[in-house]
N, C-alpha and C positions, 0 to 999 in steps of 0.2 A: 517308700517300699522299693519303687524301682531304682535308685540306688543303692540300696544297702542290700539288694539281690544281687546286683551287677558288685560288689563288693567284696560281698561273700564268694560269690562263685567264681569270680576273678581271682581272688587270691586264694581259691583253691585247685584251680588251672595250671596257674604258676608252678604249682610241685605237678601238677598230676600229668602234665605233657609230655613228662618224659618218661612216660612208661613206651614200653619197645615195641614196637608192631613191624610186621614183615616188608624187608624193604623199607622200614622208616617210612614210611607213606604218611602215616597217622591219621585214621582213618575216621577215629571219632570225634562225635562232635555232643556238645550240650547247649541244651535251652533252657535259660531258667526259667520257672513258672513262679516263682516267688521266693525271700531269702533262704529258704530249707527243700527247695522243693527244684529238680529240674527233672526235663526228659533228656533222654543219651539217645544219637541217633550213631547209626554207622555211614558214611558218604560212599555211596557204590560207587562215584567215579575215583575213589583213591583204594578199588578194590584189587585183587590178585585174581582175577574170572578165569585167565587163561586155559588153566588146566582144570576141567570141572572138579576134580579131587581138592582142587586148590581151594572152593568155594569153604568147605564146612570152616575155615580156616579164619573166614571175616567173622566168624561166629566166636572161635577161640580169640581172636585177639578183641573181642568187644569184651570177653572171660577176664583177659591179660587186664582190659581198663580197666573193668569192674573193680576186679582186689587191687587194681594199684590207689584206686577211688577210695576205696572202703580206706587202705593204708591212711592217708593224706588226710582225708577228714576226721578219723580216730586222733590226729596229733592238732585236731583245733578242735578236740572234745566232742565228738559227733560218731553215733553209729551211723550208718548208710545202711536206711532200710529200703530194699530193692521191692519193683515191682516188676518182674518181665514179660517182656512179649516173647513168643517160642515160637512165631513162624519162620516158614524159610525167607533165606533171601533171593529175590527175584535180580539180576544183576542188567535183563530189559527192562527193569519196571520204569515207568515214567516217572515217578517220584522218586530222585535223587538219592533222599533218605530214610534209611530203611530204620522203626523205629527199634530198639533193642528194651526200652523200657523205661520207669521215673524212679528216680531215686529221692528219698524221702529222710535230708537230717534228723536225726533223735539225739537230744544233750548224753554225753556217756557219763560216766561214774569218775570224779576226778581223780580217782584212786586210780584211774588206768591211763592216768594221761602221760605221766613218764614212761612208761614201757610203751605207750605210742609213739611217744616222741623219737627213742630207742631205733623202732622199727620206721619211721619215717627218713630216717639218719642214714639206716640201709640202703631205703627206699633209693634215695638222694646218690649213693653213692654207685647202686647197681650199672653196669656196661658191659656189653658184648666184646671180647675178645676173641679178634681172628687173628691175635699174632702169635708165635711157636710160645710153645710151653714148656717149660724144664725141669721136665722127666721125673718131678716127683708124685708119688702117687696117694689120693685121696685116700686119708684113712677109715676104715671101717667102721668105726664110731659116728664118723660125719654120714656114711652112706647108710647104716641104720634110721638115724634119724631122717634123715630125706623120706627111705622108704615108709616113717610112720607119720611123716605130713601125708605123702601121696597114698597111703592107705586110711589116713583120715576123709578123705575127701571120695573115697570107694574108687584108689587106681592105683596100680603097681607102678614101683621104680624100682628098674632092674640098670643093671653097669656088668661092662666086661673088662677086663683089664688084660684080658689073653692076649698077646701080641700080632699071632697071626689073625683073631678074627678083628682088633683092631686095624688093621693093616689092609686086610678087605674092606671093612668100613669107609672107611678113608677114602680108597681107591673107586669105592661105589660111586661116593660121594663125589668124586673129582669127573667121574663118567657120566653121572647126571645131567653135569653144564654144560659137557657137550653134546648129551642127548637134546635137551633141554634149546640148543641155541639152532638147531636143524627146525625145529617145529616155530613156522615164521611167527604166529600168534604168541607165543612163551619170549621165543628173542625181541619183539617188538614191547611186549610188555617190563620184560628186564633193561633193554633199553631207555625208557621214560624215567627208569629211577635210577639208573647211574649218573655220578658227578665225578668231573674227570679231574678239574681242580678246587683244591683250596675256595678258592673263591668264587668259583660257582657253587660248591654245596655251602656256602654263607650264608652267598645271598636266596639260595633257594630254603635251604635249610631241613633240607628232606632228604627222602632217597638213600643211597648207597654211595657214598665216597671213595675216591682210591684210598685215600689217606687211612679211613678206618680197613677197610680191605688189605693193606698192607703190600698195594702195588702201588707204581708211579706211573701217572695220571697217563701221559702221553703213551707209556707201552699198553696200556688198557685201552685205552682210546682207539688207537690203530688194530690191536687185538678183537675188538667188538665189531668195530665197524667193516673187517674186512674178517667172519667170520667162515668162510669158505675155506680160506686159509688153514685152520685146525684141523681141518683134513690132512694135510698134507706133514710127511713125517718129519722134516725138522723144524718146523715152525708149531706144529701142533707138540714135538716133543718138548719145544723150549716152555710152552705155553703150561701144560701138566709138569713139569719140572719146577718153574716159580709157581703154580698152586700147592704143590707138596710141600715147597720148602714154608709155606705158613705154615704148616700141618708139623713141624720139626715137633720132638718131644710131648708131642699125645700119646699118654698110657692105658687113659679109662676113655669110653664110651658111656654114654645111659641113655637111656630112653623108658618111655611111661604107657604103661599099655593099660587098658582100661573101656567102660562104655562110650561108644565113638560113633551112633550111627541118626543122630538126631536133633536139631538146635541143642537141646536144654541139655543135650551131654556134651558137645562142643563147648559152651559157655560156661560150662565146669570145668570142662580140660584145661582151658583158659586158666581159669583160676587156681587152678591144683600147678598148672606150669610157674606161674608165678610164684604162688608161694613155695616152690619148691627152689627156687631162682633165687629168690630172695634172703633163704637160709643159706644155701650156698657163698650169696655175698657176704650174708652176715661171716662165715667161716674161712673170709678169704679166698674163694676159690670163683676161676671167674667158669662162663658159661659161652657155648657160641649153638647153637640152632642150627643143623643141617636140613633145614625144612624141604629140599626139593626133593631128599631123599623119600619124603613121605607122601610128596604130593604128584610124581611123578609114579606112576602103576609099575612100569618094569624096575625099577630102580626098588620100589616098597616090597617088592616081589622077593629080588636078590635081600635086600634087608633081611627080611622075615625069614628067609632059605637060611643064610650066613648065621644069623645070632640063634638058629633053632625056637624061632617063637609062635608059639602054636594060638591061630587067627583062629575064632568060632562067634556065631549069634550074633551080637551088637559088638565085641569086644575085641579092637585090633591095635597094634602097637601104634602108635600118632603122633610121638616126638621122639624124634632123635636128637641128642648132643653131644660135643665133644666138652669136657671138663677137667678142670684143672688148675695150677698156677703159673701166672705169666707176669711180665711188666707193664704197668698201667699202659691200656688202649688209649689211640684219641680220641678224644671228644665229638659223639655224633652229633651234630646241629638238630633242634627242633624249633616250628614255626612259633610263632608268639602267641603267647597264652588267646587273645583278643580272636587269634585266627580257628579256636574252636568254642567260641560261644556263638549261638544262636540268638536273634531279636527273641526280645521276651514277648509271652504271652498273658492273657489276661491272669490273677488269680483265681487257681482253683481248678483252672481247665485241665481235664483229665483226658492223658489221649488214649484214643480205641485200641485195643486188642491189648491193653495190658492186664496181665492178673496176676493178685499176692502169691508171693513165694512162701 
């Protein structure tokens, strides 16, 4: 049994590691309990705490693994039936991991195993592009359908293609990093996940890369470390100057507004972001996550001002991105499948605070 769990869930690792999480951290982790059965936990030391706005956020990308879970085991003939835990996350808790819930293989219908296969093909090929994009614009047909995934799942998907409020976007966006790198806690946290070269983000295999970022290692390097400097106007001008020029040929905007103010809506968002990610792919069009515009207060502030998006009750806009088509990204490294299984447990053990969904 305990090999053919360590089998299974191995070789469903293998695909399932490369679903995206902020920073490339990759934060989750599994434990089998038996060949169909594991718990998911989240590692709060590979968390984003910095900014408390940042927190609900470990929440959405345990959402992102979920449906990237459900994806992967659908194309070895498996529903993933979910059991979760909805409390907060504690990011002092002395227990490392925080549990998110057990997921529970069930054989699917062989009739659905090609079009899983299909969507796994996706799955496989999805990547974040930060490099310029050429100027052609998503057509209405693709952003209909987007908005009837993210309305399937009770959240709007809204996009601007206006130039000038594109244009502020953008510009918010570029003002957040240097908000962002003044506050020592944020710049210290952003620091741990940069890779300057090649061959550090290999062998680490995490994090944030120059290379996928679209600077050279050494001007990033000296730029980070000696951030006092972007004060100062031609060094800081040079610095916003090469962040725009990734930004060359951005036309649309989108972002997802929806219930935002509690676990079990967080670990929706998640999954509503994904699968809305993943149609994208399926369509050619790649994706890039301006997350700090969301998790940063004054920056979400100017956001919400600029696109006119009117925040009430539980319901606030929670992801922004820029979309579109560009030249295949490079390749982000992720750790080895082995680096997110857990020692297994006895059969059958059921861990506390989980309930059927």
């Amino acid at each position: 049994m305990i090999r053919d769990a360590e089998a299974l869930w191995l070789d469903i690792v293998e695909d399932v590691r490369w679903y995206p999480s902020p920073h490339n951290s990759q934060p989750m982790k599994l434990r089998p309990i038996s060949e169909t059965t594991a718990q998911i936990y989240y590692d709060l030391d590979l968390g984003l705490p910095a900014e408390p706005f940042g927190i609900p956020f470990a929440h959405v990308c345990a959402g992102v693994f979920l449906e990237s879970l459900s994806v992967v085991a659908a194309a070895r003939g498996y529903h993933a039936i979910e059991a979760l835990n909805h409390s907060e996350m504690d990011f002092d808790a002395v227990d490392r991991l925080h549990l998110i819930g057990t997921v529970r293989l069930e054989p699917a219908s062989p009739g659905t195993r090609s079009a899983a296969e299909r969507r796994l093909a996706v799955f496989r090929s999805r990547q974040t592009s930060r490099r310029p994009y050429d100027n052609r614009v998503v057509g209405e047909e693709i952003l209909r359908e987007a908005s009837a995934i993210a309305a399937g799942q009770g959240y709007d998907f809204r996009s601007t293609a206006n130039a000038r409020t594109v244009s502020s976007l953008v510009q918010i966006n570029q003002k957040t990093l240097f908000s962002d790198l003044r506050n020592d806690a944020v710049y210290a946290e952003i620091m741990q996940w940069l890779r300057f070269s090649k061959d550090e983000a290999a062998a680490k295999a995490d994090g944030l890369s120059a290379e996928t970022m679209i600077m050279p290692g050494p001007i990033l390097r000296f730029a980070m470390r000696n951030r006092r400097l972007w004060s100062f106007p031609i060094i800081g001008g040079l610095i916003r100057a090469m962040y725009l020029r990734t930004m060359r040929g951005v036309r649309q905007l989108g972002w997802l507004e929806g219930p935002f103010a509690e676990p079990a809506h967080y670990l929706e968002a998640g999954r509503t972001f994904m699968r809305v990610w993943l149609f994208f792919t399926e369509r050619g069009v790649y994706l890039h996550p301006f997350g700090t515009v969301i998790t940063n207060p004054e920056s979400h502030a100017d956001f919400v001002a600029e696109a006119r998006i009117h925040e009430s009750g539980n319901r606030m806009a929670w992801m922004l991105f820029r979309f579109g088509y560009s030249f295949t990204p490079p390749t982000a490294h992720r750790r080895p499948a082995t680096s997110m299984l857990l020692g297994l447990l006895p059969e059958g053990h059921i861990p506390t605070g989980a309930s059927h969904e």
